[in-house]
LOVO-316681 format. One line per 4 residues: their letters; for each residue x, y, z of C-alpha. Coordinates in pm, whole numbers, plus 50000, padded with zeros to 5 digits. Example, Ala and Ser with C-alpha at 12.3 -4.5 7.8 and 13.67 -1.06 7.14 Angstrom:
% residues 2
AS = 51230,49550,50780; 51367,49894,50714
END
This chain:
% residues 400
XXXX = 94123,22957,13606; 93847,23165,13471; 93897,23288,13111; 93658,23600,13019
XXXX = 93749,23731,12658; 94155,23675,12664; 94187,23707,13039; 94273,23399,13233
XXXX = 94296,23481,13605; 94556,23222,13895; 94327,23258,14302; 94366,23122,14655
XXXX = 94602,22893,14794; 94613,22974,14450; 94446,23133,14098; 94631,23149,13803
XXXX = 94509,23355,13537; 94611,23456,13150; 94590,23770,13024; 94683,23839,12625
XXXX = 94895,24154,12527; 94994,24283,12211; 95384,24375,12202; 95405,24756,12087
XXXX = 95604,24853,11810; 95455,24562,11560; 95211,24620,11328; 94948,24382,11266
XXXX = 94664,24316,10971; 94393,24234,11271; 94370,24111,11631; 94656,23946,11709
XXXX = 94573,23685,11918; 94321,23479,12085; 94244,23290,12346; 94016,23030,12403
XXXX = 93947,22731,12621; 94007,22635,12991; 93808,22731,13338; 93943,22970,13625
XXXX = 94166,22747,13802; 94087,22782,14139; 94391,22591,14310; 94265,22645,14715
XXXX = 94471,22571,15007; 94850,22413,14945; 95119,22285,15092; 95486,22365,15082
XXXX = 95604,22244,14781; 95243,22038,14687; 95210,22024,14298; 94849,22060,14077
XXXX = 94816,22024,13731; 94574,22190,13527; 94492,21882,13378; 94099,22016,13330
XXXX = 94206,22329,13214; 94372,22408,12912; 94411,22694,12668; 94386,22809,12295
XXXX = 94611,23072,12200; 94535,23141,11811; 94704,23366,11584; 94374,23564,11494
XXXX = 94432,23653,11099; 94736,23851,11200; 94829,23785,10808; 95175,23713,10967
XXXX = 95379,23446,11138; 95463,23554,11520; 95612,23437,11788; 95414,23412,12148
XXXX = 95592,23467,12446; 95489,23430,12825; 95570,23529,13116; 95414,23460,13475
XXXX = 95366,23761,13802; 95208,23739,14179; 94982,23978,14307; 95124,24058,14641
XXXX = 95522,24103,14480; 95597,23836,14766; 95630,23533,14572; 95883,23535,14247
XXXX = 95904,23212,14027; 96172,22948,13989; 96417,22982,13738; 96643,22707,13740
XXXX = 96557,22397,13534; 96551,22147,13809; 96167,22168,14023; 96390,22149,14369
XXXX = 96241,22491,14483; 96396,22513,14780; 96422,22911,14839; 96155,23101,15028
XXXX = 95882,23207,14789; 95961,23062,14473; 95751,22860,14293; 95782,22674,14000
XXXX = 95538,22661,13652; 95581,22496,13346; 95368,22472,13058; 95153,22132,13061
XXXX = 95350,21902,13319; 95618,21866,13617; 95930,21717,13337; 96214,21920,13336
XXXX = 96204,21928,12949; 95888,22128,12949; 95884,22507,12942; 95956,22660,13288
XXXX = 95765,22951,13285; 95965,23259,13407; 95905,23647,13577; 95999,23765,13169
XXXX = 95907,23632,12860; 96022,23260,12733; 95904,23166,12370; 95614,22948,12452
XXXX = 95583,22917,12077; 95800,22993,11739; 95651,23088,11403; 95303,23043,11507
XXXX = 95092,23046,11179; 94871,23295,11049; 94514,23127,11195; 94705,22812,11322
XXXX = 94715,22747,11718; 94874,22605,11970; 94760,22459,12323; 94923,22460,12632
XXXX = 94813,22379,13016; 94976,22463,13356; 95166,22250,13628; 95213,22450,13941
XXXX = 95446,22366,14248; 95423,22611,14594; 95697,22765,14739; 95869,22583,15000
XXXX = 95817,22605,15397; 95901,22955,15548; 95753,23103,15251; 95476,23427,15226
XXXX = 95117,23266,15333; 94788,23343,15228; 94587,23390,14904; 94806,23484,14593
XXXX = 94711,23568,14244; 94939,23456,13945; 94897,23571,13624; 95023,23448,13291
XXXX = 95083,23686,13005; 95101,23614,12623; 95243,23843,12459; 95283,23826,12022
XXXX = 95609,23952,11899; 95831,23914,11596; 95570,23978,11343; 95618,23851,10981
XXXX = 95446,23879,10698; 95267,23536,10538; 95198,23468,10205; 94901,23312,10114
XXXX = 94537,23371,09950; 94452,23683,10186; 94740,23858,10212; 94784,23825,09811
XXXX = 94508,23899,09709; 94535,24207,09956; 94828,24351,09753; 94729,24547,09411
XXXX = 94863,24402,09108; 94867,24051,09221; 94583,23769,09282; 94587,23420,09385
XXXX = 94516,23134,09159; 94498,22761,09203; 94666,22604,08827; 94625,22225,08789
XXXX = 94610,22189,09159; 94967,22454,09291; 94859,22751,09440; 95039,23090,09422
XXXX = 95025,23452,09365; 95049,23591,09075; 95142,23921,08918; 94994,24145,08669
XXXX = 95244,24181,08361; 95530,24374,08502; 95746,24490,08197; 95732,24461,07843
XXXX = 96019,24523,07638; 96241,24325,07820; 96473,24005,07708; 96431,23685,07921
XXXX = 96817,23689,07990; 96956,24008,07961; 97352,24037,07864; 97399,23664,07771
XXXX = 97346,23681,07389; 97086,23414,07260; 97158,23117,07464; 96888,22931,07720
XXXX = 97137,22769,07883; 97258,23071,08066; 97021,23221,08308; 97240,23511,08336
XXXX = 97454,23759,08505; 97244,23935,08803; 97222,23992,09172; 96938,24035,09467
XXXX = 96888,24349,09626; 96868,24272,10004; 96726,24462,10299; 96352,24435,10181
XXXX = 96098,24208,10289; 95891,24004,10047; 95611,24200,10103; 95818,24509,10009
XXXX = 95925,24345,09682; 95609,24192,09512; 95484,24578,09606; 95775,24708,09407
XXXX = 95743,24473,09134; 95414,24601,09047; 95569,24980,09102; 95836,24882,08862
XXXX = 96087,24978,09180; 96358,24723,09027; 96644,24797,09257; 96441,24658,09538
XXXX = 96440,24353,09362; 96780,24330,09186; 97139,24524,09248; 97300,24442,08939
XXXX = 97221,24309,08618; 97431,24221,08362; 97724,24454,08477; 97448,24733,08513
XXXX = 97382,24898,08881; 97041,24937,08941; 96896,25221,09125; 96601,25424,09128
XXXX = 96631,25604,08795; 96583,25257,08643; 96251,25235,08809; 95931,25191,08563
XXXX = 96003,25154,08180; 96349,25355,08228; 96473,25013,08350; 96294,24721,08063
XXXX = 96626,24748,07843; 96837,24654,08189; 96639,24396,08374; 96547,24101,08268
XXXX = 96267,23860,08294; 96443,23579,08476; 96619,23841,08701; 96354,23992,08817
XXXX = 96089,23698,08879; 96354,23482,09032; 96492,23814,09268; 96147,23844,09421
XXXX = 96177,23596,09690; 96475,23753,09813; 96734,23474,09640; 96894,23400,09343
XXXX = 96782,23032,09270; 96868,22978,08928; 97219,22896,08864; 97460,23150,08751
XXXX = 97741,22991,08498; 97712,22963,08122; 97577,22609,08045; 97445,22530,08373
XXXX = 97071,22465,08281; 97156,22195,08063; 97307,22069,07734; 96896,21960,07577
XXXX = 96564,22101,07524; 96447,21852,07785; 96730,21919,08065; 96720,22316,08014
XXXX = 96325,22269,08071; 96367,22059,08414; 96622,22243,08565; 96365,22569,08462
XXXX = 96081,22320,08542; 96245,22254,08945; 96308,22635,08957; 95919,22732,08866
XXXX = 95773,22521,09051; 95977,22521,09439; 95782,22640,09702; 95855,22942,09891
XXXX = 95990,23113,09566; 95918,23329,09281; 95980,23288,08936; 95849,23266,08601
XXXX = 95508,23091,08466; 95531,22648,08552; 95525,22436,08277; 95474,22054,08405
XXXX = 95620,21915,08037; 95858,21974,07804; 95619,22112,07555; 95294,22226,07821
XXXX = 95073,22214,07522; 94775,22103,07714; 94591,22323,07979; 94665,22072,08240
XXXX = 95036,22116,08137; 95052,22482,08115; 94968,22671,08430; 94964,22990,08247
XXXX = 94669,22857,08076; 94502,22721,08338; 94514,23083,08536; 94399,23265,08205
XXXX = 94077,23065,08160; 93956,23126,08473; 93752,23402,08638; 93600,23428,08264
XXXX = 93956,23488,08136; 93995,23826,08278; 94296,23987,08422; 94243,23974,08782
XXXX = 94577,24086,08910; 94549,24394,08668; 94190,24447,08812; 93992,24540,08518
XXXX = 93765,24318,08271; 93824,24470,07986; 94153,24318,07882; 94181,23978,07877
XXXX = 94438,23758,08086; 94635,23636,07716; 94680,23992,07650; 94896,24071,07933
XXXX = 94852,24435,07925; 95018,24678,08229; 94744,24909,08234; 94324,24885,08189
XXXX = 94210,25027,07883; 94442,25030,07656; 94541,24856,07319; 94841,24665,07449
XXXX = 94868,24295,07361; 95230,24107,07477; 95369,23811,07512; 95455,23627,07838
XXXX = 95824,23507,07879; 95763,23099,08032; 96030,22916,08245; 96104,22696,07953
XXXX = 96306,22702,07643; 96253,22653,07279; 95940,22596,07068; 95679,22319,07231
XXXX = 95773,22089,06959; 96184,22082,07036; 96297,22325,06792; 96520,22627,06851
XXXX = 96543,22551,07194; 96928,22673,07194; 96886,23017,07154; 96506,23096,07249
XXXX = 96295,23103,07540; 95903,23017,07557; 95631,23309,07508; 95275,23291,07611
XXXX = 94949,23437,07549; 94947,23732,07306; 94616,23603,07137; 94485,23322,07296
XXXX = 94528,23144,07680; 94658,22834,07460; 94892,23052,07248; 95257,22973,07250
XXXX = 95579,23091,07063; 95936,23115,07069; 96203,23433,07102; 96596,23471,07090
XXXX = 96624,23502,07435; 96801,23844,07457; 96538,23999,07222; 96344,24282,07390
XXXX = 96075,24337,07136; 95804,24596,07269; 95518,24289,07303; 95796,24089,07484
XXXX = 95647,24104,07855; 95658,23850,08209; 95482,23804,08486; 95584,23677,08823
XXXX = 95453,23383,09000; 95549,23327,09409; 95467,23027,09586; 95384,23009,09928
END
């Protein structure tokens, strides 16, 4: 096989070739795919039935910064519409013009490559790649002679979208930060007047009454986060429907904090019973503690300790002293990260609703929640947990 750009062509007694296609009707950030690798694989003259395996050639097929996961498909064709290919598992070709490929070897377990597409990989990666070679087997005796062309097509379909520093840092109102070594994407403040667990009275130990809107992608909801489109992220909360006249500040005194960072992700992770956090200042803040800091999920600022009064403890500190302390997923330098404003410019200074309970030295942790920021990266402080004072604000963090 010869391979010129993403072409691969199949000659002779034999060529096989590869050609790459993108599948219409998915979008994608960049070119999709890639392929790299292997030589024209010039079979020449075969026998009935004789086998070859492209055990000198073999191929690349990269997902090219798609910003996605897809899947890549393949699918083999002749030239002359003579020959067809095999498709029962067993390599006893024993009809007139069928032949048999498989993806790197003559085992029955291996992909048998078919006239339409067979998943020749799942979930490939956004810039990950996977490598596959060819084992041919000729038709059997009786069969259409002379020289035939194969050729293999990849084709990318099922397109999702990936989370990680690119595609973050791609969206407005977020931006990627590595805190005391976990790396996730993190919002600009959201809301401000808005209790930590809306309907529930002052108690930590009750996450709350809420459910998560479905039929949006995660994509769809960190972008409606930062538009303050809350019934993309949440249904109900507290008893209260929520739709789009809720969207923006017409919906602070319904959502809450936990609702809403938890909701992003698509699931409600936090438990949903009064009591269920825990019975302690220390069990409320592991249970809070496991929930901030899964990956794949979205919720509220990660403390590593009870009390996080160290940077190295306190991952909201960690992200506000960096890139000189300026609010990167607001996008302006003139307010700084501790002041959690929503918009450039202006006099706004709030506090940051943590995923942890009471003060950092024990107290009150019944019937408060833990604030950040305000004056200072280090700052910390304590609120009733259904207060929804105007400098009471959140951010979202989602982990990849």
């Amino acid at each position: 096989m010869k391979i010129d750009n993403r072409r691969i062509a199949l000659v002779c007694g034999l060529l096989i070739g590869c050609v790459i296609m993108l599948c219409p009707g998915f979008a994608y950030a960049g070119a999709s795919l890639s392929l790299t690798g292997g030589n024209l694989w010039e079979i020449g003259p075969v026998k009935a039935q004789e086998d070859a395996t492209s055990t000198a050639n073999q191929w690349t097929v990269t997902n090219n910064n798609s910003g996605g996961t897809e899947h890549i498909d393949i699918k083999v064709e002749e030239n002359t519409g003579h020959w067809s290919a095999w498709i029962t598992q067993s390599n006893n070709n024993n009809t007139t013009n069928k032949f048999v490929l498989r993806e790197n070897n003559s085992s029955t377990s291996s992909l048998l490559i078919k006239s339409t597409n067979v998943r020749l990989k799942d979930n490939l990666a956004d810039t990950e790649s996977h490598q596959f070679g060819l084992w041919f087997k000729a038709p059997p005796t009786d069969s259409d002679e002379g020289a035939h062309t194969l050729t293999v097509t990849l084709t990318a379909t099922g397109w999702v979208w990936q989370l990680n520093e690119t595609t973050c840092n791609a969206l407005a109102g977020w931006a990627w930060y590595t805190t005391n070594g976990r790396s996730a994407c993190w919002s600009k403040c959201l809301a401000s007047s808005v209790s930590w667990n809306k309907g529930v009275g002052s108690d930590s130990d009750n996450p709350g009454a809420y459910t998560c809107a479905s039929g949006y992608t995660l994509q769809q909801r960190m972008e409606a986060a930062v538009a303050g489109e809350w019934y993309k992220i949440v249904s109900n909360v507290a008893g209260t429907n929520i739709t789009s006249s809720h969207n923006g500040s017409s919906g602070y005194s319904v959502i809450s904090a936990l609702a809403i960072a938890d909701c992003i992700d698509g699931t409600r992770d936090l438990c949903s019973t009064d009591g269920c956090l825990g019975s302690s200042w220390s069990t409320i803040n592991s249970a809070l503690r496991t929930w901030a800091g899964a990956a794949g999920k979205s919720a509220l600022p990660y403390l590593a300790t009870d009390a996080g009064t160290s940077q190295t403890d306190n991952d909201y500190w960690d992200a506000c002293s960096q890139n000189s302390s300026n609010d990167v997923p607001l996008g302006c330098t003139d307010g700084l990260f501790c002041h959690n404003k929503k918009v450039c410019g202006d006099s706004d200074r709030n506090r940051c609703w943590a995923a942890a309970c009471g003060r950092s030295d024990g107290g009150m942790w019944g019937n408060s929640a833990r604030v950040l920021g305000h004056i200072s990266c280090s700052a910390q402080d304590f609120m009733s947990t259904s207060k929804m004072y105007y400098y009471e604000s959140f951010r979202a963090v989602v982990r990849p």
